[in-house]
C-alpha positions as CSV (number, residue, x, y, z in Angstrom):
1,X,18.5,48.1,-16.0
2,X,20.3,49.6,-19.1
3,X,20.0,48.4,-22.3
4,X,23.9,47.7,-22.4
5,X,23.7,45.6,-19.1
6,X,21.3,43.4,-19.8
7,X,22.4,42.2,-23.3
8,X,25.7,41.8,-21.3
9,X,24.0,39.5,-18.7
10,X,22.3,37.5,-21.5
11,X,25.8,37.1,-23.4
12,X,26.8,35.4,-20.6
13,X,23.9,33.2,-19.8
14,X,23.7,29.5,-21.5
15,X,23.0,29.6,-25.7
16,X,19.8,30.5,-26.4
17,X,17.4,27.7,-26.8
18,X,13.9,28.4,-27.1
19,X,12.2,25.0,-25.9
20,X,9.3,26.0,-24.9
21,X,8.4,28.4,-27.6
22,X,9.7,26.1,-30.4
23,X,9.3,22.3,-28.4
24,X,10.1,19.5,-30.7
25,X,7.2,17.6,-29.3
26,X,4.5,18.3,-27.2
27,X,4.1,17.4,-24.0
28,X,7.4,18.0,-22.1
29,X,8.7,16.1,-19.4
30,X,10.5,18.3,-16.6
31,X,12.3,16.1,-14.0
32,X,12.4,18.3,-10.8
33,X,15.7,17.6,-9.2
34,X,14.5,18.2,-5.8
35,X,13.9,14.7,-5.7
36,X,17.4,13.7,-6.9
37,X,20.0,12.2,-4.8
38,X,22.0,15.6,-4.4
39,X,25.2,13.1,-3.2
40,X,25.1,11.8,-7.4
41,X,23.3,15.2,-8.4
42,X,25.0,15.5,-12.0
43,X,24.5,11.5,-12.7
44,X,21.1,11.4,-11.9
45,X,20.5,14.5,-14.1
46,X,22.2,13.1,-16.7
47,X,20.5,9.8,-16.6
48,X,16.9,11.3,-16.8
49,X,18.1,13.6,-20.1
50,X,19.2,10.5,-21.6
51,X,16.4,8.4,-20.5
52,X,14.1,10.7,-22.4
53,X,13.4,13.9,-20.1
54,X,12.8,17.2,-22.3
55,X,14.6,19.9,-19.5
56,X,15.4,20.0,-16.0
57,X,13.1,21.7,-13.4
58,X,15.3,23.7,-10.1
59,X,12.7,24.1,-7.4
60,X,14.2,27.5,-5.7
61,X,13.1,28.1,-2.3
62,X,14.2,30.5,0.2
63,X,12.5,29.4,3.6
64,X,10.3,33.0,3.3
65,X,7.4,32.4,0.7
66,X,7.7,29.2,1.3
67,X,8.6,26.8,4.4
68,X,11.7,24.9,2.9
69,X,15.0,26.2,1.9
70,X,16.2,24.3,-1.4
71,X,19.1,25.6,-3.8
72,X,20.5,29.0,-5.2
73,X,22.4,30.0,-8.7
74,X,25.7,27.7,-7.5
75,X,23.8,24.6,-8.2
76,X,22.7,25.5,-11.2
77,X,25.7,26.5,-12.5
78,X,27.3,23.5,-11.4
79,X,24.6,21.9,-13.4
80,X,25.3,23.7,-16.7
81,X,28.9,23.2,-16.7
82,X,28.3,19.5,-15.9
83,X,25.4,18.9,-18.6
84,X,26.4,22.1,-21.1
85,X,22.9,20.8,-23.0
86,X,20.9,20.6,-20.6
87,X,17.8,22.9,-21.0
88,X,17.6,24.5,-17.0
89,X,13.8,25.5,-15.8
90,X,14.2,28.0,-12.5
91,X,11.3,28.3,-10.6
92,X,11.9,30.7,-7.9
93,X,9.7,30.5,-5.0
94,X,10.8,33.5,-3.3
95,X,9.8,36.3,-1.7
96,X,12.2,38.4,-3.7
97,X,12.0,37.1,-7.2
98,X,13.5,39.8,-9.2
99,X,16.5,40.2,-6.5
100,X,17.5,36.6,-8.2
101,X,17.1,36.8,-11.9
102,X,20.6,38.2,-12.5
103,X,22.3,35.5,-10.8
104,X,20.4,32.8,-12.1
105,X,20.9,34.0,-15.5
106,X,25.0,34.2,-15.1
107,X,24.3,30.8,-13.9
108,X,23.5,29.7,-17.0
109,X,19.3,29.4,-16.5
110,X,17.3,28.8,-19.8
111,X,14.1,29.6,-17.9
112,X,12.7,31.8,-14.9
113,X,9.5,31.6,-13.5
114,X,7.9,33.3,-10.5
115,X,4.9,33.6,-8.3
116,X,2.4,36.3,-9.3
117,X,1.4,36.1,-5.2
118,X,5.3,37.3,-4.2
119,X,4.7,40.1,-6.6
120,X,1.5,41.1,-7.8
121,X,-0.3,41.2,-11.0
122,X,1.0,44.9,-11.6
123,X,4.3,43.9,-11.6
124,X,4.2,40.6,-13.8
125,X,4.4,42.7,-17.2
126,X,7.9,44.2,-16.4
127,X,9.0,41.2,-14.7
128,X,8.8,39.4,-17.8
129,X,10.1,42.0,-20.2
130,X,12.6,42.0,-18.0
131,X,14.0,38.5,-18.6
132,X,13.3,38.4,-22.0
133,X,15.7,41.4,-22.2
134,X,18.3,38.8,-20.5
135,X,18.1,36.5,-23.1
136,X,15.6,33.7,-21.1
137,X,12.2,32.8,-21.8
138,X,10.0,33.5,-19.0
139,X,7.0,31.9,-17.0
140,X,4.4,33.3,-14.0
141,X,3.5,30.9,-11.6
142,X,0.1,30.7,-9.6
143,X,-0.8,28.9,-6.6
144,X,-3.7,26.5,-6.2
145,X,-5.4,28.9,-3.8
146,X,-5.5,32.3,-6.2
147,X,-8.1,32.5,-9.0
148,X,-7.1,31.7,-12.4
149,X,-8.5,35.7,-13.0
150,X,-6.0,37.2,-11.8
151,X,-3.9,35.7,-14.9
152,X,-5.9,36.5,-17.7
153,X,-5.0,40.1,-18.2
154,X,-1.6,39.1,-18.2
155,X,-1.6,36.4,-21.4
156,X,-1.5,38.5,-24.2
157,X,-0.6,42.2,-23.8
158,X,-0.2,44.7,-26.3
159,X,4.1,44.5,-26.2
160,X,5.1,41.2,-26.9
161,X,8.3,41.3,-25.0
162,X,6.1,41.3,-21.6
163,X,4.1,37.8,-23.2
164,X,5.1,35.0,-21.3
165,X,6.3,31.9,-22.7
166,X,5.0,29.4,-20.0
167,X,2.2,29.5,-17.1
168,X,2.8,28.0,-14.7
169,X,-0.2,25.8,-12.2
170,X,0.7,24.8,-9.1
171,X,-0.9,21.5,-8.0
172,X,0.1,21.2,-4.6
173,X,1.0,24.0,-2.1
174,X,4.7,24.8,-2.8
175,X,7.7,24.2,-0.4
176,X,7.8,20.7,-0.6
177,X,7.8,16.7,-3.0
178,X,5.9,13.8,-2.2
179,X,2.9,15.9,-1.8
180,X,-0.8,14.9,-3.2
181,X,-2.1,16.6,-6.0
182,X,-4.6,18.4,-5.8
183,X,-7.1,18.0,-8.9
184,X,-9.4,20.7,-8.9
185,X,-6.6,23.0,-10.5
186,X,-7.1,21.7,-13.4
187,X,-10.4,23.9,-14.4
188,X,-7.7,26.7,-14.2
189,X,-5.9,24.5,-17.4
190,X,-9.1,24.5,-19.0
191,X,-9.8,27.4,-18.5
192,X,-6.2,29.2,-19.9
193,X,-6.2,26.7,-22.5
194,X,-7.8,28.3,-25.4
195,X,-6.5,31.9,-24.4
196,X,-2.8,31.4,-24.5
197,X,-1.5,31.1,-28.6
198,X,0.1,28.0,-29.6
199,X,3.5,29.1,-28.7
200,X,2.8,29.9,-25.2
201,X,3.2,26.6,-22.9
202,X,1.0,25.0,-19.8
203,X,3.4,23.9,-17.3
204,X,2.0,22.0,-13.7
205,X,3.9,21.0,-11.2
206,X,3.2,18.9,-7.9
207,X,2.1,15.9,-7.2
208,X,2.1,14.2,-10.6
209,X,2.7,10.5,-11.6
210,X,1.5,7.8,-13.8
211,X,-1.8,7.2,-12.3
212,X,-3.0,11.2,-13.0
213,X,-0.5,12.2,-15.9
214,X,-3.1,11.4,-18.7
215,X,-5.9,13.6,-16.8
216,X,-3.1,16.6,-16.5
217,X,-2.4,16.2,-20.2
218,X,-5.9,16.1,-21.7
219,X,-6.8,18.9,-19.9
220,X,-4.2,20.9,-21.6
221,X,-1.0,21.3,-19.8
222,X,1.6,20.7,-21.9
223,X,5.0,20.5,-19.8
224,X,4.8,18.2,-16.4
225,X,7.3,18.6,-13.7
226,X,8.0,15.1,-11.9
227,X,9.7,14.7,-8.7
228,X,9.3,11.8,-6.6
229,X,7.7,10.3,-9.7
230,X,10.7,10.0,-11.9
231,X,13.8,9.8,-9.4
232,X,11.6,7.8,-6.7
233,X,12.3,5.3,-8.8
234,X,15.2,3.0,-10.0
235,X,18.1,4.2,-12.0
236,X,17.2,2.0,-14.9
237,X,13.8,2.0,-14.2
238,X,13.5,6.2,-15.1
239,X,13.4,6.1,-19.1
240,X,10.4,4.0,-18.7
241,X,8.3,6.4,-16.3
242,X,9.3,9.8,-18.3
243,X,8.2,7.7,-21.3
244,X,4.9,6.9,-20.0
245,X,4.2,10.4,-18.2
246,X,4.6,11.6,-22.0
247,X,1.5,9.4,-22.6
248,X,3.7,6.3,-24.6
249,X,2.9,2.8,-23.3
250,X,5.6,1.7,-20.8
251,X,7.8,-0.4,-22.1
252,X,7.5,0.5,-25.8
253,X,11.3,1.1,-26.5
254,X,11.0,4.4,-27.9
255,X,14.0,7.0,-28.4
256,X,15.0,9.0,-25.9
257,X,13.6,12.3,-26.2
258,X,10.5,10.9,-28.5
């Protein structure tokens, strides 16, 4: 892609906002809306921003890498015109990641991430240059089955524009919410912990809720995706449980967003 096209395609993508490199608070909560009612999709997304949630988290699946087919680039830019704030985390499990970063960025996506098994480790580097070119931060995601070695050459290469911003530990096997966690991912946390630099975020996804969000956090992840979790539960109920998955007693009455 030319220089000229991409800084086209990232004109036209969402303003820049560089949560996870510049977070206003540590850890960040990341609703994943493919537990949301998709009837009341843009109220229920609103509610859980206001309520407290840090960013939004797509779950893209395309019924090939993974068994379940989920959303594409129209939902998400339904999403942005309906919540223009709105900080939008992709995470494309899909067989053909890069085939999708183009219309997810038109569609107004803040954040792509994708899975270092759909690609390989080669390919990660220019991946990630790649979106950063398009004006997104970008993420690699691993799945609970492949070694935490095969991310370590990829944390902090020698061109900073192929760094990525966010890394992304899958606690469950992807393609579907309500799953178990599985806990033994979280020596691959400890592990990536002190080799990432303090701008470079942690994220874990699957599986997550009050009774192990304190274990996810003290092992270092620092952005947790909730699903069933968070929109499993009562409308009014929500501000509560993103409040408490960010490690604040329930029922404290804190800010949103604090």
């Amino acid at each position: 892609m030319s220089t000229a096209a991409a800084t086209a395609i990232a004109s036209s993508a969402s303003p820049t906002t560089n949560l996870l490199r510049s977070p206003p608070h540590l850890p960040l909560i990341a609703p994943s809306i493919l537990s949301a009612d998709f009837a009341t999709m843009g109220s229920d997304c609103a509610g859980v921003l206001r309520g407290g949630a840090d960013l939004l988290h797509l779950d893209v699946m395309d019924g090939h890498f993974v068994p379940n087919l989920t959303m594409g680039p129209d939902l998400c830019r339904c999403l942005r015109r309906a919540i223009p704030g709105a900080y939008l985390d992709v995470h494309l499990m899909v067989t053909d990641p890069a085939g999708f970063f183009e219309p997810f960025v038109k569609a107004g996506a803040n954040h792509i991430s994708f899975h270092i098994e759909a690609v390989g480790a080669a390919c990660v580097p220019a991946m990630i240059q790649r979106l950063h070119a398009m004006g997104v931060e970008a993420g690699v995601a691993v799945n609970p089955g492949t070694p935490v070695d095969e991310l370590l050459p990829l944390l902090n290469p020698a061109d900073e524009t192929s760094r990525p911003d966010l890394i992304l530990i899958m606690s469950v096997n992807p393609g579907f919410s309500g799953q178990k966690f599985i806990g033994s991912v979280l020596d691959k946390v400890r592990t990536l912990r002190p080799r990432l630099r303090p701008d470079q975020r942690i994220q874990m996804d699957g599986g997550i809720n009050l009774t192990n969000a304190r274990e996810v956090r003290e092992a270092g992840c620092d952005v947790l995706v909730a699903a069933s979790a968070i929109f499993g539960q009562p409308q009014p109920e929500r501000a509560a449980v993103i409040q408490a998955l960010r490690g604040a007693p329930r029922g404290t009455g804190l800010p949103a967003g604090v």
